[in-house]
Every structure is written in structure tokens, then in C-alpha cells.
C-alpha positions in Angstrom: -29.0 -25.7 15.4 -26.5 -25.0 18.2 -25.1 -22.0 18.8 -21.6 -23.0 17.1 -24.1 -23.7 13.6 -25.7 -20.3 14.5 -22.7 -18.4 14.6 -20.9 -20.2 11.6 -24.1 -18.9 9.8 -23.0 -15.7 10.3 -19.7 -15.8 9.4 -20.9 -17.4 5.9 -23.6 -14.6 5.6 -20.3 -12.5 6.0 -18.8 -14.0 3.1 -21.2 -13.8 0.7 -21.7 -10.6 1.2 -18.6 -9.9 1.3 -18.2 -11.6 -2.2 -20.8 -10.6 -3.9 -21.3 -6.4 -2.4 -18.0 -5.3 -1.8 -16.8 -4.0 -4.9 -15.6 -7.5 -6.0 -12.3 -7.1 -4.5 -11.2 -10.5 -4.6 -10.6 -9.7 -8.8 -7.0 -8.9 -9.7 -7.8 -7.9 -12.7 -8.0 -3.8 -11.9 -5.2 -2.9 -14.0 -3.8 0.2 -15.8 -7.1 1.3 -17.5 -7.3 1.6 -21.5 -4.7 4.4 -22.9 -3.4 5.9 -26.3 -0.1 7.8 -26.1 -0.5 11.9 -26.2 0.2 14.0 -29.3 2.8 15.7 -26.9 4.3 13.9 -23.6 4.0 16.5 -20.6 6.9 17.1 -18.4 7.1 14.5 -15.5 9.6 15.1 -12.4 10.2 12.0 -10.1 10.0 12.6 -6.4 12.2 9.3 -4.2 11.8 10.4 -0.6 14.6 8.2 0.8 16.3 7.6 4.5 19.0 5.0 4.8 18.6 2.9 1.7 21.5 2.0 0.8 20.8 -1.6 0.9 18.3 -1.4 -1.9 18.8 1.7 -4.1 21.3 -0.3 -6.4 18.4 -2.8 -7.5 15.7 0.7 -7.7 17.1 3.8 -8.7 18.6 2.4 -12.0 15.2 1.3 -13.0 14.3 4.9 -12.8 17.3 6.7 -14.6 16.1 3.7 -17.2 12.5 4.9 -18.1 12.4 4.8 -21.3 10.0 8.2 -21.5 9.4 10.4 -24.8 8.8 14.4 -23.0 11.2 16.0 -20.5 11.6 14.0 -17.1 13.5 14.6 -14.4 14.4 12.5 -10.5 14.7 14.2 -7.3 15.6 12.1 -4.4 15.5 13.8 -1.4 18.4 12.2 1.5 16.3 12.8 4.7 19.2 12.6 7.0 20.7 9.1 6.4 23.6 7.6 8.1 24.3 4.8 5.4 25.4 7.0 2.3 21.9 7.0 0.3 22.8 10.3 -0.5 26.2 9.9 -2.5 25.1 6.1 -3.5 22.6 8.1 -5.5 25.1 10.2 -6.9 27.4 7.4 -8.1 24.8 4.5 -9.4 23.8 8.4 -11.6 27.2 8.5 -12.7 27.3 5.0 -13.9 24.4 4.4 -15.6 23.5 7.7 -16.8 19.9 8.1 -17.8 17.4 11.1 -16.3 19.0 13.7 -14.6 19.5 13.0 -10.8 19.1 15.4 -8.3 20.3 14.4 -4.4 19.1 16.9 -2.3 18.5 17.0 1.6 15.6 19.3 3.4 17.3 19.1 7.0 15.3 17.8 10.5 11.8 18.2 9.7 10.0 20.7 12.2 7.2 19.7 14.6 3.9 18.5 13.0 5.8 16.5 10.2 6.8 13.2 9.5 10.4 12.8 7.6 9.0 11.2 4.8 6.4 14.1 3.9 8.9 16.6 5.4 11.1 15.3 2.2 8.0 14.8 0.1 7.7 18.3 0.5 11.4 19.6 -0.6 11.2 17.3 -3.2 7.9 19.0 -4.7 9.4 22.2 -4.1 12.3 21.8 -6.1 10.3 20.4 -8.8 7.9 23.3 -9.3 10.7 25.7 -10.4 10.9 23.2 -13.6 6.9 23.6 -13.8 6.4 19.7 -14.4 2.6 19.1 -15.8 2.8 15.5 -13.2 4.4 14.7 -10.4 5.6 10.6 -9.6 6.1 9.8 -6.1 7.8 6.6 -5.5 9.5 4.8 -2.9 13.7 4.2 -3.0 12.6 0.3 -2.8 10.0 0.6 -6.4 11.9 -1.0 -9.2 9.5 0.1 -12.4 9.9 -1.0 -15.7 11.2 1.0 -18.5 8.1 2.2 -19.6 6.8 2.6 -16.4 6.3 6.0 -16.5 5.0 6.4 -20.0 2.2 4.0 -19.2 1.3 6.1 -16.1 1.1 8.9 -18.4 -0.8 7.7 -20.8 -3.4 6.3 -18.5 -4.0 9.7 -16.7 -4.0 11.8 -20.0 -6.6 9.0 -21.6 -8.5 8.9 -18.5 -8.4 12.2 -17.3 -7.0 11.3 -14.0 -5.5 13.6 -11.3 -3.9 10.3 -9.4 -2.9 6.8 -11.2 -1.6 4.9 -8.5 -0.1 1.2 -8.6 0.2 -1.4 -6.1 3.7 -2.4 -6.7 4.4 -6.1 -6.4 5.9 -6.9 -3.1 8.4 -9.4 -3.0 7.6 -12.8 -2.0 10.6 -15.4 -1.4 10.4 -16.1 1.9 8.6 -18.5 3.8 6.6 -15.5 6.2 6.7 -13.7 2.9 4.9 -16.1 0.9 2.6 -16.5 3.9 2.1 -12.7 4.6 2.7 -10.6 1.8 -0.4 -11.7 -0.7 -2.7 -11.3 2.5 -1.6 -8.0 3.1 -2.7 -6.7 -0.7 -5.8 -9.3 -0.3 -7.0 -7.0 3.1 -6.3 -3.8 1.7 -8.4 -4.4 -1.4 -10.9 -5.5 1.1 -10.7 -2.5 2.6 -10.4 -0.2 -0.5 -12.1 -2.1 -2.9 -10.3 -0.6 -6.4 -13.2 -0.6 -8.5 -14.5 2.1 -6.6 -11.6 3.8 -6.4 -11.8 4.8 -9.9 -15.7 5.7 -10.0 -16.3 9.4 -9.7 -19.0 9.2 -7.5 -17.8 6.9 -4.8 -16.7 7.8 -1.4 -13.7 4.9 -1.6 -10.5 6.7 -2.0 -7.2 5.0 -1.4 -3.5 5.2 -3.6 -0.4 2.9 -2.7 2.2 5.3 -1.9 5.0 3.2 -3.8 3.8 4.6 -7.2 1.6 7.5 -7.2 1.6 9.8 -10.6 -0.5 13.0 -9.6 -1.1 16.4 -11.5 1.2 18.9 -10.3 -2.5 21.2 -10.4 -4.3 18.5 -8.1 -1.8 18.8 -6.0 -1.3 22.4 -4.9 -5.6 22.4 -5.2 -5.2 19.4 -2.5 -2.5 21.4 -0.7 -0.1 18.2 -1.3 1.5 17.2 1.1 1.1 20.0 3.4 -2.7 18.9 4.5 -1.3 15.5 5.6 1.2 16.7 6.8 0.0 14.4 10.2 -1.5 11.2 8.2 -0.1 8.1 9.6 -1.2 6.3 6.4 0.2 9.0 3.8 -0.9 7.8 0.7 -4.7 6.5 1.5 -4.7 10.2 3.0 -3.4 11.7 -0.6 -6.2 10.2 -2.1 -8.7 10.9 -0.2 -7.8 14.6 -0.3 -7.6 14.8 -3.8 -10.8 13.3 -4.3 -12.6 15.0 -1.7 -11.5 18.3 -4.2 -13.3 16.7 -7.0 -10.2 15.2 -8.2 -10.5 11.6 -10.6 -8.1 8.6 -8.9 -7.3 5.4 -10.2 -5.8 2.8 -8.1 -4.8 -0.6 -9.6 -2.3 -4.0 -9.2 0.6 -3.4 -11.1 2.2 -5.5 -13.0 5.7 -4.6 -13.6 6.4 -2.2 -10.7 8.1 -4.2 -8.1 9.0 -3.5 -4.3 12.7 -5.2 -3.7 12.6 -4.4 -0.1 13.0 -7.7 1.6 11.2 -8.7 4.7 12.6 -12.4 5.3 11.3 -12.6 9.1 8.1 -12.8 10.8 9.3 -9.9 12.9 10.1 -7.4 10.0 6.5 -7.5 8.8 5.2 -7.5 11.9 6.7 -4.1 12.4 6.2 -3.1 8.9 1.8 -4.0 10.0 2.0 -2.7 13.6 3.5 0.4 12.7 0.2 1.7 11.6 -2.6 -0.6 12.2 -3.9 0.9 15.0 -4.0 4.6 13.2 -5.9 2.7 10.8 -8.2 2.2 13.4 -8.3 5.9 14.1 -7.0 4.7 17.7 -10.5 4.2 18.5 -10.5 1.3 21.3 -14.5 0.7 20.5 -13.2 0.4 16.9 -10.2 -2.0 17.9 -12.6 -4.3 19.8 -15.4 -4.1 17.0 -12.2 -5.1 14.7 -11.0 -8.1 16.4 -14.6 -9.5 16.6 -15.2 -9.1 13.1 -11.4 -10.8 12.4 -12.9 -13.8 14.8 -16.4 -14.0 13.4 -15.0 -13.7 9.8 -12.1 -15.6 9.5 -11.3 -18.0 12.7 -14.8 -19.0 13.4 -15.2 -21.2 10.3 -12.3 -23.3 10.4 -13.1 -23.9 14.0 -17.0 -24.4 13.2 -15.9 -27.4 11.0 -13.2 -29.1 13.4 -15.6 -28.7 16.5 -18.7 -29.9 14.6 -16.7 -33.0 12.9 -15.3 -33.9 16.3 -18.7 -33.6 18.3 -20.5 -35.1 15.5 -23.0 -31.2 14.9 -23.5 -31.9 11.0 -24.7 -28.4 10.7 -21.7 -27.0 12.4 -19.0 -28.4 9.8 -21.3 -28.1 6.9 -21.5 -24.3 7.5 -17.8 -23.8 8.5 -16.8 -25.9 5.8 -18.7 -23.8 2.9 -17.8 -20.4 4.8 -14.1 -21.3 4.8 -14.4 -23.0 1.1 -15.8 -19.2 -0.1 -13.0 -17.2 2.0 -10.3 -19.7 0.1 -11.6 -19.3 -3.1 -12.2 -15.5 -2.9 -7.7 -15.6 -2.2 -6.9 -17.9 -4.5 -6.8 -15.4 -7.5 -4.3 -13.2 -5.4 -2.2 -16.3 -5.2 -2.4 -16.5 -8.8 -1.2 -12.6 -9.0 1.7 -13.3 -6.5 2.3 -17.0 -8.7 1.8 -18.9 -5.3 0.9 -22.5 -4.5 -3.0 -22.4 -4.4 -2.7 -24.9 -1.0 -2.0 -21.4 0.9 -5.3 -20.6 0.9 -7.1 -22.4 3.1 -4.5 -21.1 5.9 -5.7 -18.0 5.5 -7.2 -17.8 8.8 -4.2 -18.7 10.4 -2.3 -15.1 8.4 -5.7 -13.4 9.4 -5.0 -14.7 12.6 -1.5 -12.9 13.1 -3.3 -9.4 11.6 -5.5 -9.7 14.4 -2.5 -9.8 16.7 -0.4 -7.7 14.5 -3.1 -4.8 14.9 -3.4 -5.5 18.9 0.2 -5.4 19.6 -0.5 -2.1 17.6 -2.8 -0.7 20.2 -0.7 -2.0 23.3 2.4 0.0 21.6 0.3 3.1 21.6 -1.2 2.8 25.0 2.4 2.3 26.5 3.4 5.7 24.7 6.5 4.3 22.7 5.6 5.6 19.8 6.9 4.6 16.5 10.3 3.7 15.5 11.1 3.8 11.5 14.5 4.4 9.8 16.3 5.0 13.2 13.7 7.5 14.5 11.1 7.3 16.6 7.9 9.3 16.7 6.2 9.8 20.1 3.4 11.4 18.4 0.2 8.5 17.4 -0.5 10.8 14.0 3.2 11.3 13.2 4.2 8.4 11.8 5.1 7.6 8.0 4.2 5.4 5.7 7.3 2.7 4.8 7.7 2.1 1.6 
């Protein structure tokens, strides 16, 4: 065989291993585990770290004074230092539609060594302990849940035992680069964090999705929550990973009626919202970055490329072996499609979306080794591990 055949052997080895030993994340079937609702519903307070979001706190926070939740409950959305009037927006969308109690609170600059998100995670979590809340939900200001979101978090982690139930919210996909981008982006992060083993207690795979997190209030002073991550560039993987590494039980799932309705209607906006932090994923390790970008080449570009160049120079082993490497990589998207209710013809152009990761997470590196740091909400971090994690 030439070495084209050769090398789009590997890249079809990589897929079948990849579909049949990595924790089967191409299923989108992880959802909220089995659950009975509790004898008694334990005291829940709401933490909504939020910096100018205005924009979408009209089509969120109503969803939250909403919940439709049996025990005592309670929202604390923490202002951290916005110039668009998140703060009193709060305040008034409160007044008219009623609902939980709102608290609007603000915890000033945060100090060197913290990010402004976890900086307001932290005020937030502090005002909530003097009302001695048995769980804890963090949640973005762009998470629109259901009205019985929260009771079905509960009842999850009470039938379960769980010190973390955490839901990928649905991101919004009406764009074109949305519909392009979006599904991929949950597709690679279950690839990454496979959620079956999320949930098993004896796997090292820990991972949350920081737009719906309900955690034990007990878990999370044991995990020091959030003041060990105080530095993580990728919060939430980071407040999993701590509370299982104390022997805590997490549970990570697709959610089905938690929705982010935070637009990103440009290539550029989730560019930013991928190069922000691909390269911390990375650990900033340049061996890492290179070893990444080969894989991202051997896995997803060489196939498509093994079948053109074998069709055109007539190397029947070449397009036979691209062709059924790129047939597997479009099948194992297409049930994400189906989760996102996509055309299913978007799946064979998946290496040309893996193809903009690739340069997504270079562009990440090149912004790192020019020291720039990391804008987000109108303020920029010069520090690599001090960036937060956007909802």
C-alpha cells in the first residue's frame, strides 16, 4: 500500500477505537439518571455569577425566579463590577415577576490570584452559607432552566447519592457558524470527558459544565469550593475533578431542557469563546500542542483527503480506507445532530469544523506566547491560569 493507504489505516484504527473504547461518547443518551422525589426537599440557594449581562438576563433570570421547587430556595446573583446595569436589571425583572427571593449583591475587584467569575462565585457562596442551604446551584446569567429544573437536579442527587449533578445546557444553534460549530463543540468535549465515566465511582474522568452545576454545600467546603481553583482556567472541569479527587460521586449529563440563550451569530464570537482557553486545556504544554494538532490531522483531515487523493490518482486502497474512516467519524456525530435537531448532511463536514478547532487552539498558543492575555467581559487577564470560564 502507499504511504497515503498506510496512514489512512491509522486514522481508521483511530476511529474504531475511538468508537468502540472511549466510553461510547458519541451516545446522547447520558441523561438525568433515575430519581424519586424526597420525603422532605432540602434547602437549595442559587448562585448566578454575572458581569455585564444585560443583554440576556431578561430571557434567564425569569426562568429561575420560575422553578417551580417544593423546599426553601433562594437566588444570589452576584454583579461583578458591570457597566451595563446587570445589577438593577436584576432587581427590576424580581420585581415584576416575583418568584424566589433575589438577592443582587456585588464582592468588589477581585484581589490577585482570582478570576472575577470565582472571585463572585465565592461571595455568592458566602452569602449563602449564613442560610445553611443543604445544595448549592451554580449557573450561568445566560442558563434558561425549566420550571422544574431544579427539583429534578434534586431528586437525582438525593436518589443517586451525588455530591455534583451537572448538565450540559443546550447551546443555541440558529446561526449558520452556530449550526456548524456549536454541536462539535459538545461532540469534542464528550470525547474528551466521556460521561459515562463521569458518573462511575472508580474512574479517574471527572468533568461538570459549569452552566448548571448542583453541588452539596458539605462537598464543597470538603473540596475547598471555589477557593482551590481559585487559578483554573477551565472552572468547572476543575470543580469536578476536585470533588472527586475527595471521594466525592459526580454525575455529568446532556440536558434537556436547560438552555444557554447567549448568542454567538459570528465565526469570530466562537472563536474567542474556543481560544480563550484551548491552550490551558493543553496545560500550555508546546510538546502537548504539537502532539494535538497531529492527532487533529491524523484523525480528522487525513481521511477526507485519503479518499480525494486516492480517487484522483486512481490508489483504490487509499479512498477505500478514507472513505470508511470518514463514514465512522460521520456516523459516530450524527446522533449529536439529532440532540441539536440538525440536518444529518453536516456530518460529513466535520473535518472541515475540526479543522477550525485545530486553528482555534493554535491561535490559542500564539495569543499566549505574545503575552496578551485574555480579554473577557471587558477585562483582560495577563496571567495564562487566570482566566474564567464563560458561560
Amino acid at each position: 500500500m502507499s504511504a497515503i493507504a498506510w496512514t489512512a489505516a491509522g486514522s481508521l484504527a483511530a476511529w474504531l477505537w475511538l468508537l468502540l473504547c472511549q466510553g461510547f461518547f458519541w451516545r446522547t443518551d447520558v441523561r438525568l439518571p433515575q430519581r424519586a422525589e424526597p420525603d422532605e426537599w432540602p434547602s437549595v440557594c442559587v448562585v448566578v455569577p454575572a458581569r455585564d449581562e444585560a443583554a440576556v438576563l431578561p430571557a434567564s433570570l425569569p426562568s429561575l425566579l420560575a422553578q417551580d421547587y417544593p423546599g426553601r430556595a433562594e437566588i444570589f446573583l452576584i454583579d461583578d463590577g458591570s457597566s451595563d446595569g446587570t445589577g438593577e436589571l436584576a432587581r427590576e425583572l424580581a420585581r415584576r415577576h416575583g418568584g424566589l427571593p433575589l438577592t443582587v449583591d456585588s464582592p468588589g475587584e477581585p484581589p490577585a490570584g482570582w478570576t472575577g467569575k470565582l472571585w463572585a462565585v465565592r461571595h455568592g457562596i458566602g452569602l449563602a452559607r449564613a442560610r445553611d442551604p443543604e445544595y448549592l446551584l451554580l449557573t450561568d446569567a445566560d442558563i434558561a432552566h425549566a420550571p422544574d429544573s431544579l427539583r429534578e437536579l434534586v431528586a437525582a442527587a438525593r436518589t443517586g447519592g451525588f455530591d455534583v449533578v451537572s448538565q450540559m445546557a443546550r447551546l443555541r444553534v440558529e446561526s449558520l457558524w452556530e449550526r456548524l460549530v456549536v454541536p462539535a463543540f459538545v461532540y469534542f468535549f464528550a470525547q474528551l470527558y466521556p460521561f459515562r465515566r463521569i458518573g462511575e465511582k472508580g474512574a479517574r474522568t471527572a468533568a461538570a459544565a459549569g452552566g448548571c452545576v448542583l453541588l452539596r454545600a458539605d462537598a464543597a467546603e470538603r473540596a475547598r469550593i471555589p477557593d482551590a481553583i481559585r487559578h483554573a482556567v477551565i472552572d468547572d472541569v476543575a470543580l469536578a475533578r476536585a470533588v472527586k479527587g475527595g471521594g466525592g460521586h459526580i454525575w455529568l449529563g446532556l440536558a434537556e431542557r436547560v438552555d444557554s440563550v447567549r448568542p454567538y451569530p459570528r465565526l469570530s464570537d466562537l472563536w474567542r469563546m474556543v481560544s480563550r482557553s484551548a491552550y490551558a486545556q493543553l496545560r500550555h504544554n508546546p510538546l502537548v500542542l504539537a502532539g494535538t494538532v497531529a492527532g487533529l490531522a491524523l484523525v480528522y483531515l487525513v481521511p477526507p483527503v485519503a479518499l480525494v487523493a486516492g480517487l484522483a490518482g486512481g490508489d483504490t486502497a487509499s479512498a477505500v480506507v478514507g472513505g470508511v474512516a470518514w463514514l465512522v467519524m460521520a456516523g459516530t456525530y450524527v446522533p449529536m445532530l439529532r440532540y441539536y435537531r440538525q440536518p444529518l448532511w453536516l456530518a460529513p463536514l466535520l473535518p472541515f469544523t475540526a479543522f477550525l478547532y485545530l486553528l482555534m487552539t493554535v491561535d490559542s498558543a500564539v495569543q499566549h506566547y505574545r503575552g496578551r492575555g485574555a480579554a473577557w467581559k471587558g477585562r483582560t487577564y495577563t496571567r495564562p491560569d487566570a482566566v474564567p470560564d464563560e458561560g
